[in-house]
ROSE-4610 file (N, C-alpha, C; in Angstrom, 1 decimal, always signed):
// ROSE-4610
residu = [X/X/X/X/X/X/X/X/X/X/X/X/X/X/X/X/X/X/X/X/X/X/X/X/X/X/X/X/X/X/X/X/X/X/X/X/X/X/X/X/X/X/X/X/X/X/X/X/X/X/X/X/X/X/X/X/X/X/X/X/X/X/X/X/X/X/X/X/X/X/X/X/X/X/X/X/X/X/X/X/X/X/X/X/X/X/X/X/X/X/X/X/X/X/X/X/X/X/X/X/X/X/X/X/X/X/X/X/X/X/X/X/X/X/X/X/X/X/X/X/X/X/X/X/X/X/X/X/X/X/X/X/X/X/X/X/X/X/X/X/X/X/X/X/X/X/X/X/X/X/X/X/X/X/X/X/X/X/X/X/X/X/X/X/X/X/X/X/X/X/X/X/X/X/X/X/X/X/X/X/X/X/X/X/X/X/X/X/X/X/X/X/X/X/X/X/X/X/X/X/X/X/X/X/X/X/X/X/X/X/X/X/X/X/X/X/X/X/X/X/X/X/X/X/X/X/X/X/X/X/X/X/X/X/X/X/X/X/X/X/X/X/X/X/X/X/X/X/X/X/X/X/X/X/X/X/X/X/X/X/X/X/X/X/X/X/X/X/X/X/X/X/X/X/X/X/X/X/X/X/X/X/X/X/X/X/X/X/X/X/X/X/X/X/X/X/X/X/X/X/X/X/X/X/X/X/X/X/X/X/X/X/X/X/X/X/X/X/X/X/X/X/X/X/X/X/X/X/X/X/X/X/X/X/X/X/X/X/X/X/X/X/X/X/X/X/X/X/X/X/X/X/X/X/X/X/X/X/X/X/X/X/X/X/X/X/X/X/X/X/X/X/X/X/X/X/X/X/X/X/X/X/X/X/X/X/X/X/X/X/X/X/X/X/X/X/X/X/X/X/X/X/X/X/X/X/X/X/X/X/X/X/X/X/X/X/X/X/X/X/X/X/X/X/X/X/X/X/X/X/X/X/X/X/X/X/X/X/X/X/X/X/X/X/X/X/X/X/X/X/X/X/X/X/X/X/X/X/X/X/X/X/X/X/X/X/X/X/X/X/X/X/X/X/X/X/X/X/X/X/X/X/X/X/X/X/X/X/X/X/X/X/X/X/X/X/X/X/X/X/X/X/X/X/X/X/X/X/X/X/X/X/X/X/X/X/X/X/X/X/X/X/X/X/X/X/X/X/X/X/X/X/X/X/X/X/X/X/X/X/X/X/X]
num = [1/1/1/2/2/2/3/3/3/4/4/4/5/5/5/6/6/6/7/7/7/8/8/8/9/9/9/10/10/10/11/11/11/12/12/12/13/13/13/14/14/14/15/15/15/16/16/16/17/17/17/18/18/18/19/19/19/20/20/20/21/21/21/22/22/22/23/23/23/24/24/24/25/25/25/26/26/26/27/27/27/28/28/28/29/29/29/30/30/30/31/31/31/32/32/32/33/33/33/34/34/34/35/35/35/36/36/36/37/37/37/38/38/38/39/39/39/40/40/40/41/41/41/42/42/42/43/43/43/44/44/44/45/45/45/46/46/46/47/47/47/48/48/48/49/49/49/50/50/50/51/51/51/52/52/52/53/53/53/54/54/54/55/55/55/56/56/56/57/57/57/58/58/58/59/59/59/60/60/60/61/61/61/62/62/62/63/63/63/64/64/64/65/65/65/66/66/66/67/67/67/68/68/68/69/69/69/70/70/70/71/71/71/72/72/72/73/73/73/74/74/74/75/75/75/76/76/76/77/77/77/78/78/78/79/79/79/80/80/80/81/81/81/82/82/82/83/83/83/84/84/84/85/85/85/86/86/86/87/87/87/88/88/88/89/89/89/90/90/90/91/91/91/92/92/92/93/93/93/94/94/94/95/95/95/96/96/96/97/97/97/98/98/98/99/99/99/100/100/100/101/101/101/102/102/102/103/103/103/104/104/104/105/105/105/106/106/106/107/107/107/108/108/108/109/109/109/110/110/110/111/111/111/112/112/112/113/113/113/114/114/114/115/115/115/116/116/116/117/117/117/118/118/118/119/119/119/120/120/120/121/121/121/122/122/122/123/123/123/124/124/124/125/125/125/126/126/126/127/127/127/128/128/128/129/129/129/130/130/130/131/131/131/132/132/132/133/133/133/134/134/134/135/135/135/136/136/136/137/137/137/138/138/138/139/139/139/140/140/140/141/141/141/142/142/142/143/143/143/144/144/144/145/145/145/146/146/146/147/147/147/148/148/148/149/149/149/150/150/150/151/151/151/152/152/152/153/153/153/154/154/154/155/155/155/156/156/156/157/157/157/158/158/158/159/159/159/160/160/160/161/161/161/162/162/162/163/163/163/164/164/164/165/165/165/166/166/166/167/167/167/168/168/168/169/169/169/170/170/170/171/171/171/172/172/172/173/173/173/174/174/174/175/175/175/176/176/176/177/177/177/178/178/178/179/179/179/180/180/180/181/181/181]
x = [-2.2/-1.5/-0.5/-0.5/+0.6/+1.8/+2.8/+4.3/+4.1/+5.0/+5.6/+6.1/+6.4/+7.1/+5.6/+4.5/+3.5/+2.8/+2.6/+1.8/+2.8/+3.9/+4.9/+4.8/+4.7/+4.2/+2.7/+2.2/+0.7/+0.5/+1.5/+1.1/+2.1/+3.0/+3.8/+3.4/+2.3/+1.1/+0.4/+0.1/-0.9/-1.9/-2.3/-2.9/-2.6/-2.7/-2.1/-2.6/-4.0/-4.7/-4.1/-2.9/-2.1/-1.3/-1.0/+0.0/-0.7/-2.0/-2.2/-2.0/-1.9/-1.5/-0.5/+0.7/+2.2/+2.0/+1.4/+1.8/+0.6/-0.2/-0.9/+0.1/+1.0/+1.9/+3.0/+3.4/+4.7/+5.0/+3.4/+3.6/+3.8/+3.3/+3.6/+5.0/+5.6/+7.3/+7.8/+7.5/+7.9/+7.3/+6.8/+5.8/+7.1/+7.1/+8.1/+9.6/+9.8/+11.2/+11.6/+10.7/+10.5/+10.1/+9.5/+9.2/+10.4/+11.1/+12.6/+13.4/+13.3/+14.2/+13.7/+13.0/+12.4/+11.7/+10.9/+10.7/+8.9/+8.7/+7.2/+6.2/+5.0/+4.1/+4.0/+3.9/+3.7/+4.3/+5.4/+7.0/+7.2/+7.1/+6.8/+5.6/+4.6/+3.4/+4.2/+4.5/+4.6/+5.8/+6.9/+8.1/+7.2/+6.8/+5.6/+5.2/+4.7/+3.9/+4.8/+5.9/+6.9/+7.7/+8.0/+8.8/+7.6/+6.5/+5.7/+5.3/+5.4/+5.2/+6.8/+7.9/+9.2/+9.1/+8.4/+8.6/+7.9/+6.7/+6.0/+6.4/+6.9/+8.1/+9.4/+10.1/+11.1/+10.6/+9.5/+9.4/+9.9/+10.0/+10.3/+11.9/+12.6/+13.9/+14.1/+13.1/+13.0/+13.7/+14.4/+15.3/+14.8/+14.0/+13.7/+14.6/+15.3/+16.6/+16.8/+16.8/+16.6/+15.0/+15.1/+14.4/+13.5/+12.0/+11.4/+11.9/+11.7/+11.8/+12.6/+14.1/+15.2/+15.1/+14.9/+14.9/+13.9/+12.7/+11.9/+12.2/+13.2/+13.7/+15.0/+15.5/+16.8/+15.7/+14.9/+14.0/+13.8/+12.6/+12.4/+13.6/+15.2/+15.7/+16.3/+16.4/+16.9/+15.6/+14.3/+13.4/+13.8/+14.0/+14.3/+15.9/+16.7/+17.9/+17.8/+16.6/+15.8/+15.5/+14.4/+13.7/+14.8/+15.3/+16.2/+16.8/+17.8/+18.7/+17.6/+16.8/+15.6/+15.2/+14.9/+14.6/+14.7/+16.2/+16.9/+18.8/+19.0/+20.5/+21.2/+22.1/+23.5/+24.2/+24.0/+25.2/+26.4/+27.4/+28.8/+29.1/+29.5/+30.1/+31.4/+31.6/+33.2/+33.4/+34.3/+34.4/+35.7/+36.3/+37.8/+37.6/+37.1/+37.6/+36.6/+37.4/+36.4/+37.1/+35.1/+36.5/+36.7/+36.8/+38.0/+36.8/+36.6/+35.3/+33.8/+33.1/+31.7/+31.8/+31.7/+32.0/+30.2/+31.0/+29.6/+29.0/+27.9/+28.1/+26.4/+26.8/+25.8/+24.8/+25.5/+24.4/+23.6/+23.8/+23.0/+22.4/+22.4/+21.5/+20.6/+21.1/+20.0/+19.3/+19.3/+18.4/+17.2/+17.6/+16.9/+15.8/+16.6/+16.1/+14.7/+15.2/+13.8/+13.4/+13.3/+12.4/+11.7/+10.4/+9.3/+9.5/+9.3/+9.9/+9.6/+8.3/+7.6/+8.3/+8.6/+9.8/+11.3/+11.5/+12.8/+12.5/+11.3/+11.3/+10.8/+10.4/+9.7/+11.3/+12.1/+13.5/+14.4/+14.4/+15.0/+15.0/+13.9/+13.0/+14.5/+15.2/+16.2/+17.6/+17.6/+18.8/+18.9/+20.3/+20.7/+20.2/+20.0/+19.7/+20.3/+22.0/+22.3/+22.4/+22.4/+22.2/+20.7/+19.7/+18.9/+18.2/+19.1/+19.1/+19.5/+21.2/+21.9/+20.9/+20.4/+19.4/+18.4/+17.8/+16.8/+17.1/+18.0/+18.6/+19.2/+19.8/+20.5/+19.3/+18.4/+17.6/+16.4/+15.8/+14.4/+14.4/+15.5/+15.4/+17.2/+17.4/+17.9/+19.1/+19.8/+21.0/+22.0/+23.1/+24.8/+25.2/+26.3/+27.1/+27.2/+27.4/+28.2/+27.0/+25.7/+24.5/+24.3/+24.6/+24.0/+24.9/+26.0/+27.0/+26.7/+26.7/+26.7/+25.2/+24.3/+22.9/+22.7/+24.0/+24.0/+25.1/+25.7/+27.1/+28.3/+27.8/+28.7/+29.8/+31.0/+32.4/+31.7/+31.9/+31.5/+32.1/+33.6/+33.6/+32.6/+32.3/+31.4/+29.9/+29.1/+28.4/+28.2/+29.8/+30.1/+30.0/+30.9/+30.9/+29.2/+28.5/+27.1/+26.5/+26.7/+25.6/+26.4/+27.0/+28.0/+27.4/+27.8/+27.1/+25.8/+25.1/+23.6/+22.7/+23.5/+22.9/+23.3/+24.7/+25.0/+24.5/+23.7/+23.1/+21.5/+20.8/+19.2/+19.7/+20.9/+20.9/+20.9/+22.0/+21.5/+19.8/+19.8/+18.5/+17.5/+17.6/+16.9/+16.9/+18.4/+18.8/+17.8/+18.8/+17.5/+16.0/+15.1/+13.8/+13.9/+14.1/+14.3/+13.4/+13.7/+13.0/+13.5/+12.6/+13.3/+13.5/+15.1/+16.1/+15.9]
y = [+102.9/+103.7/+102.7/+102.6/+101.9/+102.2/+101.4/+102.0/+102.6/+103.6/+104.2/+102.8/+102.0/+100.8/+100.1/+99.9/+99.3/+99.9/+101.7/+102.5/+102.0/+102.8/+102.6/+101.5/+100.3/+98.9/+99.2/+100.0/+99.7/+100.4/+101.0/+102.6/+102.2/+101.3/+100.4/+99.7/+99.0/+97.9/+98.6/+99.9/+100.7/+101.3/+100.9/+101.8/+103.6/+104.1/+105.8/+106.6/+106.2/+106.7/+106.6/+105.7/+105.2/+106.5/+107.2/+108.5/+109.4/+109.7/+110.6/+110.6/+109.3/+109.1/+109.4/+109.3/+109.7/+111.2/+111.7/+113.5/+113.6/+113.4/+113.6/+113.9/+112.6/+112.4/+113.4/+113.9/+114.3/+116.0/+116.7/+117.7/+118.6/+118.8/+119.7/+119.8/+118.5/+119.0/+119.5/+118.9/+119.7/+121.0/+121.1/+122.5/+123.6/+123.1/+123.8/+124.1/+122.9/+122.9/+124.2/+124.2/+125.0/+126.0/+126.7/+127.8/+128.4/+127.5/+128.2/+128.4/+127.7/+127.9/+129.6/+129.4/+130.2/+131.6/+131.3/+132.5/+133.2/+132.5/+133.2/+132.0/+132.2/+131.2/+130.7/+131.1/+131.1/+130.0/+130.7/+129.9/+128.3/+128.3/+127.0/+126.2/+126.5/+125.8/+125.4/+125.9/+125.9/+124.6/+124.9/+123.7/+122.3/+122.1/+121.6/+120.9/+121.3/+120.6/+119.6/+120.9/+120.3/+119.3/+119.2/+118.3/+116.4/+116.2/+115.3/+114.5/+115.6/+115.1/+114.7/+115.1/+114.0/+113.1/+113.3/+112.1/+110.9/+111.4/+110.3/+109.7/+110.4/+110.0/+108.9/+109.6/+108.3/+108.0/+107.1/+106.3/+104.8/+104.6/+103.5/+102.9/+104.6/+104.1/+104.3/+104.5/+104.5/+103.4/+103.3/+101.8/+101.7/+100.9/+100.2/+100.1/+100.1/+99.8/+100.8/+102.1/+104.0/+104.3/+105.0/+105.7/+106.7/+106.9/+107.3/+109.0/+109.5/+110.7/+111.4/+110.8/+111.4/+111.7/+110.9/+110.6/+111.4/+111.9/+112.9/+114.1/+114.2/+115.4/+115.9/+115.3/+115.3/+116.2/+115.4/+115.9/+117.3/+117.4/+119.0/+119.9/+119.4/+120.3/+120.6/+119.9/+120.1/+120.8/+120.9/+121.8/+122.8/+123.3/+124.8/+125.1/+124.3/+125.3/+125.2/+124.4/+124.3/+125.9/+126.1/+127.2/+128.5/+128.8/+129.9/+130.2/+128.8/+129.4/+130.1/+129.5/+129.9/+131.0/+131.5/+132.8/+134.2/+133.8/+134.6/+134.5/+135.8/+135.9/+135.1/+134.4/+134.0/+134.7/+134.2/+135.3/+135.0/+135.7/+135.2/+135.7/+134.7/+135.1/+135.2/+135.9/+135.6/+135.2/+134.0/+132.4/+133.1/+133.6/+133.7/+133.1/+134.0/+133.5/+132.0/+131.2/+129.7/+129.2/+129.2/+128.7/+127.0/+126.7/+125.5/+124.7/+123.6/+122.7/+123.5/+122.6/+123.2/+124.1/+125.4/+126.3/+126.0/+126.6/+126.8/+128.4/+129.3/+130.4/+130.9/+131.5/+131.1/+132.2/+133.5/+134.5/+133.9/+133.3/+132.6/+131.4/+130.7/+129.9/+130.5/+131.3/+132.0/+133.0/+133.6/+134.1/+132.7/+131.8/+130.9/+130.3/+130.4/+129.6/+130.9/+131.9/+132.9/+133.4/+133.1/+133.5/+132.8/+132.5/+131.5/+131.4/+130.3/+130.1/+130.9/+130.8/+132.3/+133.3/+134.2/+135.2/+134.7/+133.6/+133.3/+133.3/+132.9/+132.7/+133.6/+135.1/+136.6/+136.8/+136.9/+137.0/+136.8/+135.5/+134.7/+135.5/+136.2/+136.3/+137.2/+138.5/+139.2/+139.0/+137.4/+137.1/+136.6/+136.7/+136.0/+134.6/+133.9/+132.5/+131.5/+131.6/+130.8/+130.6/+131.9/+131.3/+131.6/+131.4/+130.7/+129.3/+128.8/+127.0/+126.1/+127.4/+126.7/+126.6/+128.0/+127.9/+127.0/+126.7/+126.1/+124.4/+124.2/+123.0/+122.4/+123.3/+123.2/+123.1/+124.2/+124.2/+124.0/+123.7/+123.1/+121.4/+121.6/+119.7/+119.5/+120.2/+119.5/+118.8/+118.8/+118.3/+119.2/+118.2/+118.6/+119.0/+120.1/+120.8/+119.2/+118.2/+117.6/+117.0/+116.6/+116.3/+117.1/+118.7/+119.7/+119.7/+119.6/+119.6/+118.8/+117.2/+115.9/+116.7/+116.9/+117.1/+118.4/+119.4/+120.7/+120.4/+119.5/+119.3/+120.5/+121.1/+122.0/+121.4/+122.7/+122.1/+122.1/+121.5/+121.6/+123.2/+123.4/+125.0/+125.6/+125.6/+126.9/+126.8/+125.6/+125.5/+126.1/+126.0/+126.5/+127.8/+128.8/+130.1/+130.7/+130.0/+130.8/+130.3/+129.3/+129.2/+130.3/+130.3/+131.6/+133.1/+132.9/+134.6/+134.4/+133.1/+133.6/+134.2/+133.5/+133.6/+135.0/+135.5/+136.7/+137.6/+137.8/+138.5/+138.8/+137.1/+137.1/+137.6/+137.9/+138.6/+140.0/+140.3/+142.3/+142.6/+142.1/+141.6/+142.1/+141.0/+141.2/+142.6/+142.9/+144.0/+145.1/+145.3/+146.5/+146.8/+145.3/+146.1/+145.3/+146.2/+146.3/+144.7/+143.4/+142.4/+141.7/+141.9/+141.4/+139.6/+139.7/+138.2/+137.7]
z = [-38.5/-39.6/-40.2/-41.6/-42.2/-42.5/-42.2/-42.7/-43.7/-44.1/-45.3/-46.6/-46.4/-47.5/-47.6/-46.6/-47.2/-48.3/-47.6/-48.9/-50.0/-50.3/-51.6/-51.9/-51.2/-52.4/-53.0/-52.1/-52.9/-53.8/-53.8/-54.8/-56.5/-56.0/-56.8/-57.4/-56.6/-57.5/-58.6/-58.2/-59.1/-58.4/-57.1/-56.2/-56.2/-57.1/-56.7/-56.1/-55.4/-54.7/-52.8/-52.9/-51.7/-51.6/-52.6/-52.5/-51.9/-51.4/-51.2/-49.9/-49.0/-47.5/-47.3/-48.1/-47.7/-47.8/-49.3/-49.1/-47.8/-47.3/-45.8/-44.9/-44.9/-43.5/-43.3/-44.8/-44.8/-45.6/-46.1/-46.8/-45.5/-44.7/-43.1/-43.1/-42.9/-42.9/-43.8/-44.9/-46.6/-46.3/-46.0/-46.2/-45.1/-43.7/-42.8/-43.3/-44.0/-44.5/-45.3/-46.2/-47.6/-47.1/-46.6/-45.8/-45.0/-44.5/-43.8/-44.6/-45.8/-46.8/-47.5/-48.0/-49.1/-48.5/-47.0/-46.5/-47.0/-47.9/-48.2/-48.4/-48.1/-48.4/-49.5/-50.5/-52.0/-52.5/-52.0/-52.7/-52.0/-50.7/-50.3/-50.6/-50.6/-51.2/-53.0/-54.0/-54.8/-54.6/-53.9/-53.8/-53.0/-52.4/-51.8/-52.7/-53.8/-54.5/-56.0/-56.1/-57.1/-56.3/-55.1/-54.7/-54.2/-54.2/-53.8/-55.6/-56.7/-58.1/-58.1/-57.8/-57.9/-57.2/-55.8/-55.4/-55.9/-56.4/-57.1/-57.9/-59.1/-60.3/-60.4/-58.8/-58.5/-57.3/-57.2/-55.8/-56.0/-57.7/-58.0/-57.5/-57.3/-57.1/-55.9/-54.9/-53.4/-52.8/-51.9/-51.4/-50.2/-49.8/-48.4/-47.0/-47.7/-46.6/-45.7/-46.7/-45.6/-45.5/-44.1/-43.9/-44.9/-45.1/-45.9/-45.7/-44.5/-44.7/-45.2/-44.8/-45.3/-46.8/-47.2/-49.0/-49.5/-49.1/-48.9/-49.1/-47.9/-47.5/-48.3/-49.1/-49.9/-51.5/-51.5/-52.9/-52.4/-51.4/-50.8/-51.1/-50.4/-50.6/-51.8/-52.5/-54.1/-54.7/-54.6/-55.0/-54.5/-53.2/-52.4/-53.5/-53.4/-54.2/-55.7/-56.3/-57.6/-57.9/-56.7/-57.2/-56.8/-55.3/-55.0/-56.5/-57.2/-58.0/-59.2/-59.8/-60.5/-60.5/-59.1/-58.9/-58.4/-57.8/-57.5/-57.6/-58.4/-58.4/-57.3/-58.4/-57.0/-56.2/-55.0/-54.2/-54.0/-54.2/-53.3/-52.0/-51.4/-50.2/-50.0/-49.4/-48.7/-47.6/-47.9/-46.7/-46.5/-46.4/-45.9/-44.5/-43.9/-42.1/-42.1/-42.2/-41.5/-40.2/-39.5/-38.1/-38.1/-36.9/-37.4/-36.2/-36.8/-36.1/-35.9/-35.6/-35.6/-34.1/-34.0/-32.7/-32.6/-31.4/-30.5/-30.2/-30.6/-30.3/-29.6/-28.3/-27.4/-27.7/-28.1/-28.7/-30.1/-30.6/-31.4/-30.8/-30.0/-29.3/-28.5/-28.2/-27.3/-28.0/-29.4/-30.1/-30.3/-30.7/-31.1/-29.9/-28.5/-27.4/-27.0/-27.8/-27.1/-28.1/-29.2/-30.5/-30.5/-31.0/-31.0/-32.7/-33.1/-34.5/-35.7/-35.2/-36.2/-36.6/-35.2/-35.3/-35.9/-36.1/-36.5/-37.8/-38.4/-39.7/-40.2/-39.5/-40.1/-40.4/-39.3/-39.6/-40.7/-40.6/-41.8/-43.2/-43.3/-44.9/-45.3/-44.2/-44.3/-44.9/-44.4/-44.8/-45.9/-46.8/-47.9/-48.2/-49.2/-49.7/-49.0/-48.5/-48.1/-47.3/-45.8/-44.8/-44.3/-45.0/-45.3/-44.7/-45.9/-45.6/-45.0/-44.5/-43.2/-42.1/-41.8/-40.7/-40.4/-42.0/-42.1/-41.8/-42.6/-41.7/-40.3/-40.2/-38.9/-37.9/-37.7/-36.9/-36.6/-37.9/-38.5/-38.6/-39.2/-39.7/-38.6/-37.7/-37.2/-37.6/-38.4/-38.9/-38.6/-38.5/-38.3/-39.2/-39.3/-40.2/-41.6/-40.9/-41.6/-42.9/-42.0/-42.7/-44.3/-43.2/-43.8/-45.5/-45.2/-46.5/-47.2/-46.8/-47.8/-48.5/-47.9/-48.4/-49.5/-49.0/-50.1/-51.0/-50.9/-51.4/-51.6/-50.4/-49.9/-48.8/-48.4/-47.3/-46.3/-45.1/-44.3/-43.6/-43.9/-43.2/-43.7/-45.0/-45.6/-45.0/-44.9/-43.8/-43.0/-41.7/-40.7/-40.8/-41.4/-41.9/-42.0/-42.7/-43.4/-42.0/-41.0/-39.4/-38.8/-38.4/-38.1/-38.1/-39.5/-40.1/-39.7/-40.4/-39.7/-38.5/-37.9/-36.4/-35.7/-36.3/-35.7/-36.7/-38.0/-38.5/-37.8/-37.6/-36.8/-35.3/-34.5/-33.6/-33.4/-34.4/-35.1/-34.9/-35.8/-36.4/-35.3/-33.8/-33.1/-32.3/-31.7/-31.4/-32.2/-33.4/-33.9/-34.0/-33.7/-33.6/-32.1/-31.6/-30.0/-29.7/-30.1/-29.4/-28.5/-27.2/-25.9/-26.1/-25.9/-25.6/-24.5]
């Protein structure tokens, strides 16, 4: 298998038939990402496909030096808050209470540690837009409050606040259709 910087030179030469190996390698995760975000098949397939034509667009200004995926994955998610704001009303929240450092909250871990992802993301579909994406980041792609901000250009409390809410909303959540934790 070739690095990621060999295809993008080849595909830079004029090879464009080299792109189809990166969207191979990398539409699954786009595909996952967008789906935790967005919640419906449709909608992810669709961001999916608008986010791989940007990437092809600016690969030119792709920098070698970082990691392919990340950069990838910065496009995906500006497609997911592309299309949310697009297609659905903004919501406000109210941040008043922010707690103070990234807490730790173990009923929300442990929804997570016994829901099979599937169930997290039948879940998900319930919740508001934005915590949404916290979830979807935080626990899909794995990033820290802090990732998660630079990448939404959001505070990091507000972040904090919408993982917070989320997790104690997908616990209700569970509670009420009686799913064993």
């Amino acid at each position: 298998m070739l690095a990621d910087e060999k295809i993008i030179k080849r595909i830079l030469q004029g090879r464009k038939e080299a792109f189809r190996e990166l969207m191979l390698r990398y539409q699954d995760r786009v595909f996952k990402l967008a789906y935790g975000f967005l919640g419906r098949r449709d909608d992810a397939e669709d961001v999916v496909q608008e986010t791989f034509v940007r990437v092809y667009r600016s690969l030119a200004s792709y920098s070698e030096r970082g990691a392919f995926w990340p950069w990838v994955r910065r496009i995906a998610v500006n497609c997911c808050l592309n299309h949310i704001s697009s297609t659905r009303p903004v919501e406000k929240l109210d941040e008043s209470t922010v707690p103070s450092g990234e807490e730790v909250d173990p009923v929300g871990a442990e929804v997570f540690r016994r829901m099979a992802i599937e169930d997290v993301l039948r879940a998900m579909d319930g919740l508001p837009d934005a915590y949404r994406v916290a979830l979807a980041l935080r626990y899909i792609e794995e990033l820290s409050c802090r990732e998660i901000a630079d990448l939404t250009g959001e505070p990091v409390e507000t972040v904090q606040v919408r993982l917070c809410r989320a997790r104690k909303a997908l616990a209700r959540l569970a509670v009420i259709n009686d799913e064993v934790l």
